[in-house]
N, C-alpha and C positions, 0 to 999 in steps of 0.2 A: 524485389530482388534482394536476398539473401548477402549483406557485406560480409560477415563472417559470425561463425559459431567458435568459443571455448571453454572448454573447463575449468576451472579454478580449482573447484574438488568436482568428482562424482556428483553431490550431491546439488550441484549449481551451476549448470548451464549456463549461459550467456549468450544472448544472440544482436547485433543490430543489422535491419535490413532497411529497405524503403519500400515501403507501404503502398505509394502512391503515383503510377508512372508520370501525372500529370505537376509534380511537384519531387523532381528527382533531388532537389535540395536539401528535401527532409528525410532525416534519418531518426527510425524509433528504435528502443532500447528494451532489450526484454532478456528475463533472468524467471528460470524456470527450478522454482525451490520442492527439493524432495521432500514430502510428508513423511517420510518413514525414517530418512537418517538425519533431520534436523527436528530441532523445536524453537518454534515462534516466537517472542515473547513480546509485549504493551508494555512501553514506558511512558509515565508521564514528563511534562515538559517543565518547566516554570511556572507557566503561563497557560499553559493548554494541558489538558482541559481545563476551563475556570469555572471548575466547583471548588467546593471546601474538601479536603482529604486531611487525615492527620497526620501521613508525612508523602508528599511528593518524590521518594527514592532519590535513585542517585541522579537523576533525570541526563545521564549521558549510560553508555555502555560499562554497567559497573568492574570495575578493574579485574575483581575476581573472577570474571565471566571470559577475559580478552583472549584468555588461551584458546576457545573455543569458538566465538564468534568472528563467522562469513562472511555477515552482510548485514546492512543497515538499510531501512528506507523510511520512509516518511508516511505520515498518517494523513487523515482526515480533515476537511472544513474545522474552522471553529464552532464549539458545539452551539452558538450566538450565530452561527451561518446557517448549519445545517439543521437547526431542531432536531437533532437525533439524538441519542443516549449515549451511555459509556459504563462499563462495568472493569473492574480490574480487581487481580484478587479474589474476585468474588462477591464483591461490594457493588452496588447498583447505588454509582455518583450523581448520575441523570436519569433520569425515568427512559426504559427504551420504547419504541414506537413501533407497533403491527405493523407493516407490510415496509419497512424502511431495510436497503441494503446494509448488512452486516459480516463483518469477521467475529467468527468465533471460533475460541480455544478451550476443549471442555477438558474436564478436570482429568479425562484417561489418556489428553494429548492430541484428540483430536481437532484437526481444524479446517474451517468451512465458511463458505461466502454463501449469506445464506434469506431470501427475506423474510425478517424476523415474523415469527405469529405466535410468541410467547408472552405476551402483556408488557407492564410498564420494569418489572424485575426480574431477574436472572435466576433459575434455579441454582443448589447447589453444583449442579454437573458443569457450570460454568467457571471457566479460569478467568477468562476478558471475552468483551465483547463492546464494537466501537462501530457507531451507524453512519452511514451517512448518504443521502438520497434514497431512490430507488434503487433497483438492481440495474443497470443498462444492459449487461447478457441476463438471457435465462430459459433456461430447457435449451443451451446452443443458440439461442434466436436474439438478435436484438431487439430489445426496448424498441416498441414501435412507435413511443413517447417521444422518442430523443428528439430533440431541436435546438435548434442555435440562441434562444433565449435565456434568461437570467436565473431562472427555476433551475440549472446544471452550474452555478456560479457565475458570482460575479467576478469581470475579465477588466484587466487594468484597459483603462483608452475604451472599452465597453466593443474590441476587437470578438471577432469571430471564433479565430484559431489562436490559441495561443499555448506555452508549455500544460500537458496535460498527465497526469500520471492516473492509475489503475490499477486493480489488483482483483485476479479471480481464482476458480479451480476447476480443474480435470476432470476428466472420467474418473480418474483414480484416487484422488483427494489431495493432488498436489495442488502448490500455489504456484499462480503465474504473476511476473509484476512487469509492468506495460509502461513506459515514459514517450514521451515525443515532443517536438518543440510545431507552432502549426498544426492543432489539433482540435475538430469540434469533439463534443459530448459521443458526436453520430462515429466517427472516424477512431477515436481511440478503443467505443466498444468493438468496431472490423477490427484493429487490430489482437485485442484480446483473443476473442471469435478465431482467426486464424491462428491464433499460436495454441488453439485448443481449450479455451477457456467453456467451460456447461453455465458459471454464473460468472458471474462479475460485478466491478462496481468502482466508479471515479473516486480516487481519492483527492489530494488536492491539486490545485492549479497555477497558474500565472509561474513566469521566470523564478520567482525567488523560493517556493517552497519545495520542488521536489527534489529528491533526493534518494538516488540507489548508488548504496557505498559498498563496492568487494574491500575483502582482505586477502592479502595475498600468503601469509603466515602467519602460524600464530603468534599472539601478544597485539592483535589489530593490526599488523605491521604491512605495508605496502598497501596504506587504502588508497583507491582509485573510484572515479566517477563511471557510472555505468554507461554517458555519454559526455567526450568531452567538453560538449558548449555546457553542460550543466554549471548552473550558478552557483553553487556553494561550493564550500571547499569540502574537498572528500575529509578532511579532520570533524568535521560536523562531528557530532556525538561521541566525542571523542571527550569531550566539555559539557559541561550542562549546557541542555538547548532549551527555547522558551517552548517549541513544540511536541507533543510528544510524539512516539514514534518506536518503530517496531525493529526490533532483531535478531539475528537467522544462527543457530546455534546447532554446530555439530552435538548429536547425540553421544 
């Protein structure tokens, strides 16, 4: 059941509905980002990714940028969780992994959830790219892998359901970002799946790490949660964060 759809810009839909008639409680959160009039971008954190780089950026949304950026979400497992890679720049920090779900942003702008089968390094055509699991959608279908086990992350209290975040794309190469609080592996790829996602792929989990942040004008100004139980303050990357984590920029 559809609670409500709005705009923020053209370029960024919002929607939160309920999923699940058997648990009318829960409310998931989905923001459906234009490939054509934004651009993406990978920031690293403090902390995350922990490889060596010669300089970790501004690790918040750098001030220059504020005029233009939408929205904020949250990235990935730590790369000590997921054994997956991470490129940024163009630089290959972690070695990436064959068949492991990926975001990637190539160097003409576009971008794609994708399971990697390019070896342990990045060609030039690559801007970032950041792995983590399997894919859970793909060709439309979900992962007929999924399960309630530790292999989709470990879950604080070693609970079933619990906050889940995602992010896929379209037939047309937009991105979709998926949150919900009471969530298996199995349940957050249906919701993906329904909101139109052809791939997809879990980002992180439990209460404390996700995070989808609008702006309401520019200069960052009027940021809000994409849902309001969400645990962080919408000021999140506003400041350097230990995690890193992605940003949604008018063109």
């Amino acid at each position: 059941t559809e609670i409500y759809t709005l705009s923020l810009h053209d370029a960024l839909p919002i929607s939160s509905y309920r999923p699940d008639p058997n648990y009318p409680q829960m409310v998931a959160g989905l923001a459906w980002i234009d490939s054509t009039a934004t651009s993406t971008q990978l920031y690293p954190g403090r902390s995350e990714p922990a490889v060596s780089m010669p300089s970790r950026g501004p690790m918040e949304i750098p001030p220059t940028m504020r005029e233009r950026v939408v929205a904020t979400f949250n990235s990935a497992f730590k790369l000590s969780d997921s054994g997956g890679g991470v490129v940024i720049d163009g630089h290959t920090y972690a070695a990436l992994h064959d068949g492991m779900a990926t975001i990637v942003r190539y160097r003409d702008g576009r971008i794609d959830i994708i399971s990697w089968s390019g070896g342990p390094s990045a060609g030039t055509d690559v801007a970032y790219a950041r792995q983590n699991l399997p894919l859970i959608v793909q060709g439309g279908r979900l992962n007929p892998n999924l399960n309630d086990g530790p292999e989709w992350g470990a879950t604080l209290g070693n609970a079933v359901r619990v906050w889940r975040s995602g992010i896929g794309v379209d037939a047309r190469g937009n991105l979709i970002y998926a949150v919900a609080p009471d969530q298996t592996v199995g349940s957050l790829a249906a919701i993906l799946r329904h909101a139109g996602a052809i791939r997809a792929m879990e980002l992180d989990i439990n209460t404390y790490w996700p995070s989808f942040i609008t702006y309401r004008a520019p200069g960052a100004v009027g940021a809000a949660n994409l849902l309001p139980g969400m645990d962080r303050s919408p000021q999140r990357y506003l400041t350097p964060d230990d995690r890193d984590f992605f940003a949604v920029y008018l063109k």
